[in-house]
C-alpha positions in Angstrom: 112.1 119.4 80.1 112.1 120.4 76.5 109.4 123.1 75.7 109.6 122.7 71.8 106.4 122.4 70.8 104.8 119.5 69.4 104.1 118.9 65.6 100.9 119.4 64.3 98.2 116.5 64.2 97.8 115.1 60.8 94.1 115.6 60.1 92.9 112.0 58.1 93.0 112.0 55.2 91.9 110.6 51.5 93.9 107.6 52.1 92.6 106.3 54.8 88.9 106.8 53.6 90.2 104.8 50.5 91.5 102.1 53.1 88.4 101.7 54.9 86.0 102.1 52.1 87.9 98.9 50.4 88.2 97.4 53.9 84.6 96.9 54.1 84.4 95.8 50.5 86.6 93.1 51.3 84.9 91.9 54.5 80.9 92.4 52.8 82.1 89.7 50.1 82.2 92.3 47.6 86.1 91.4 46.6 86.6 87.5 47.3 89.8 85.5 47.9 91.5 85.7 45.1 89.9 88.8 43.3 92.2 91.6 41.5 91.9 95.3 43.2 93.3 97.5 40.2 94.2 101.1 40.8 92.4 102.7 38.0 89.4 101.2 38.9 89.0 101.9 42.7 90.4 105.9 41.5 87.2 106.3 39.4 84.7 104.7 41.7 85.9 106.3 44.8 86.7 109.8 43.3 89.9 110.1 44.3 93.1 110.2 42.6 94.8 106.8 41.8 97.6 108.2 44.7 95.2 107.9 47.5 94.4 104.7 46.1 97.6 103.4 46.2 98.3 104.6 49.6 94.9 103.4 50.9 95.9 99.9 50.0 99.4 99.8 51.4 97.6 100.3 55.0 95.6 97.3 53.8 98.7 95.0 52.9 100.0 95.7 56.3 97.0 94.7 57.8 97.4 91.2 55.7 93.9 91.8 53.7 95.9 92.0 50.3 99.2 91.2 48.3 101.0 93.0 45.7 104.4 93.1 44.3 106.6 94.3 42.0 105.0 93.7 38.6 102.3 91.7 40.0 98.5 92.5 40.3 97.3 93.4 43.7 94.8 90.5 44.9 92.6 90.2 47.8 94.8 87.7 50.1 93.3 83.8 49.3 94.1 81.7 52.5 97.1 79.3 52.0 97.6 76.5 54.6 100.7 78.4 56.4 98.5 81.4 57.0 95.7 79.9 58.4 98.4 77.6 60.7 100.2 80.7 61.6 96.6 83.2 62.4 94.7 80.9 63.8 97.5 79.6 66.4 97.6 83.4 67.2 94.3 83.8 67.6 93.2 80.7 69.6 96.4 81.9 72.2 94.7 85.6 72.3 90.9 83.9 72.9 92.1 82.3 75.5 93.5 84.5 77.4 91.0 86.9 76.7 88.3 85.0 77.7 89.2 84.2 81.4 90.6 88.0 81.7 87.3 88.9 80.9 85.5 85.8 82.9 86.9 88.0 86.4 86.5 91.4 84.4 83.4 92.1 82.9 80.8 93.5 84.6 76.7 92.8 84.2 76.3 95.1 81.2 78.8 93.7 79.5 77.5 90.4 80.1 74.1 91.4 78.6 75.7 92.9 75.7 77.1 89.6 75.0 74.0 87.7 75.5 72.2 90.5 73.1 74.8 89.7 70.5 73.7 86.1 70.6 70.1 87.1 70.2 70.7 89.0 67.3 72.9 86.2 65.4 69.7 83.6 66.0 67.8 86.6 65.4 69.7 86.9 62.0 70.2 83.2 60.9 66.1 82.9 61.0 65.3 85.5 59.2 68.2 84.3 56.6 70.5 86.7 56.4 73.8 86.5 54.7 77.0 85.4 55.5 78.9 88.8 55.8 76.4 90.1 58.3 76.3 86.8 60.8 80.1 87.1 60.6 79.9 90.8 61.6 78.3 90.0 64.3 80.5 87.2 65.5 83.1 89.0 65.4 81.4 91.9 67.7 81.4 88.9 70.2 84.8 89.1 70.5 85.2 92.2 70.3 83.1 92.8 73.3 85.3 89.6 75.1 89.0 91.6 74.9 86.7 95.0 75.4 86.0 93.0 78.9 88.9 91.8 79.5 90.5 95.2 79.7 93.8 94.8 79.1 94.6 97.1 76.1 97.7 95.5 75.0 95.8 92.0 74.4 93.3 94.3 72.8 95.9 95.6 70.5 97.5 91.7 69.5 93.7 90.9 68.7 93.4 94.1 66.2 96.5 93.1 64.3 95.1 89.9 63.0 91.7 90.6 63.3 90.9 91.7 59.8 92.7 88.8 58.9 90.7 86.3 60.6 87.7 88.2 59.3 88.6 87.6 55.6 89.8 83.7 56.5 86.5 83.2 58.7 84.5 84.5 55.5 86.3 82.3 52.9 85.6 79.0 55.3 82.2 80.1 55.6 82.1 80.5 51.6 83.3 77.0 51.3 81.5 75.2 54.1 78.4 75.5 52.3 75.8 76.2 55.8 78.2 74.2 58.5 78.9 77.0 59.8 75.3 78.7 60.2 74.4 75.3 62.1 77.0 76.3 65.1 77.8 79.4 65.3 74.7 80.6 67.5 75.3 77.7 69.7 78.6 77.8 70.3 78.8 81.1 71.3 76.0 81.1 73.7 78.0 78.9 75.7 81.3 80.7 76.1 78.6 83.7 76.9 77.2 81.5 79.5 80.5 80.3 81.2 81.7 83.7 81.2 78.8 84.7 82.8 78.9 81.5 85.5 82.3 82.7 86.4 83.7 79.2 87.3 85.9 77.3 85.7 88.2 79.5 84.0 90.1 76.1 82.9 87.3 75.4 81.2 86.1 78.3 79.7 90.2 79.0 78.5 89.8 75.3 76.2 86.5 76.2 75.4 87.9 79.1 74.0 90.6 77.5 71.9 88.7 74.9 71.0 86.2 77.4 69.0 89.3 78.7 67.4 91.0 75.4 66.7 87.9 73.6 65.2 87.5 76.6 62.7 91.3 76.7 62.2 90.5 72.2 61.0 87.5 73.1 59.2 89.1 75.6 57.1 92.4 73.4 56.4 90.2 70.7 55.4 87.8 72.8 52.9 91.2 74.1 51.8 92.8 70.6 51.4 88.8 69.5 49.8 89.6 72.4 47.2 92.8 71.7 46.1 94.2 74.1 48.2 97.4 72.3 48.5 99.3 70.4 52.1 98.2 71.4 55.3 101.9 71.1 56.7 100.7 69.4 59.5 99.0 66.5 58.3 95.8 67.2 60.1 93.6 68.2 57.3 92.5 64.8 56.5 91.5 64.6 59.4 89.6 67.3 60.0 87.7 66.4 57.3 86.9 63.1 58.0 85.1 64.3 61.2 83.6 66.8 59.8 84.7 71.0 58.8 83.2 72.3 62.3 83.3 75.0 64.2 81.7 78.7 64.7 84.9 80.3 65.2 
């Protein structure tokens, strides 16, 4: 056994205060799609010096929230038909198997939690609130689903992409003018229900997909509605012929 000591913690530092401060920025609808993050500016309004600021967002372009290059402005990351393909595919595999994990898993106060979660998105949605908070708490949902399912390495494929499907979820929602406020309670009071009936985990695994694959349509479509460019599937038109669905 080696008895070298171990190095010293880090302690956390400005950077990542920089990276969660412009985190939550991004994900309250603060910075859109699209919308230029320049150094200078983020230095002076967060106090810090335009080093932190720099460092602070390279955590975020790993985490696929932003883009920058060499001699390019840094942008929040505006959903392009490959990306949504390639994280929603991801995600809908993950949901799945999260879901009937957690449908053998989860125990009664888990359960509850979920069905309080639901509560407080109708709760939300009739008292009209906005579009950052209802995704917020959709996306505690499934939080809560892989916290139930207990298996921390699914956890940890769901936090790789999940700031990703946050900023995707909030630009479909941006362009789906109300469609998805008209679903999202429903649809997620029944994958809390079948996880709570414990049955057909068949079932409850499409179900799962299914809420992942109709926002993954709905969002190609809105892009495709928007000039967002091909699909590379072909399945956009169709989508929005029937209609951009889905909770997600």
């Amino acid at each position: 056994m080696n008895d070298e000591p171990l190095r010293k913690a880090v302690r956390r530092g400005l950077a990542d205060e920089v990276a969660d401060r412009v985190r939550d920025a991004i994900l309250d609808g603060r910075f859109p799609p699209g919308a230029p993050l320049r150094e200078v500016d983020l230095a002076e309004s967060l106090g810090v010096s335009r080093g932190a600021v720099r460092e602070g967002l390279a955590r975020l372009e790993h985490e696929g929230l932003i883009r920058t290059g060499w001699h390019r402005p840094t942008t929040v990351v505006a959903a392009s038909a490959v990306d949504v393909e390639e994280v929603y595919r991801v995600r809908a595999a993950l949901d799945r198997l999260a879901a009937v994990t957690a449908m053998r898993r989860a125990t009664p106060e888990q359960l509850d939690g979920l069905d309080r979660l639901v509560d407080g998105m109708a709760a939300e949605l009739a008292a009209g609130a906005g579009v950052p908070r209802l995704l917020a708490l959709d996306m505690a949902f499934h939080d809560r689903v892989y916290e139930a399912a207990g298996n921390g390495r699914l956890t940890a494929a769901w936090q790789a992409v999940r700031s990703q499907v946050f900023l995707f979820q909030l630009q479909r929602v941006s362009l789906a003018r109300g469609r998805y406020r008209a679903l999202v309670v429903d649809e997620h009071r029944e994958l809390a229900r079948l996880l709570r009936a414990g049955g057909d985990a068949e079932e409850l695994g499409r179900l799962a997909a299914e809420h992942v694959d109709a926002a993954r349509r709905s969002l190609l479509a809105l892009l495709a509605e928007a000039g967002g460019g091909e699909t590379g599937d072909g399945e956009a038109g169709g989508a929005a012929a029937g209609g951009a669905a889905g909770g997600g």
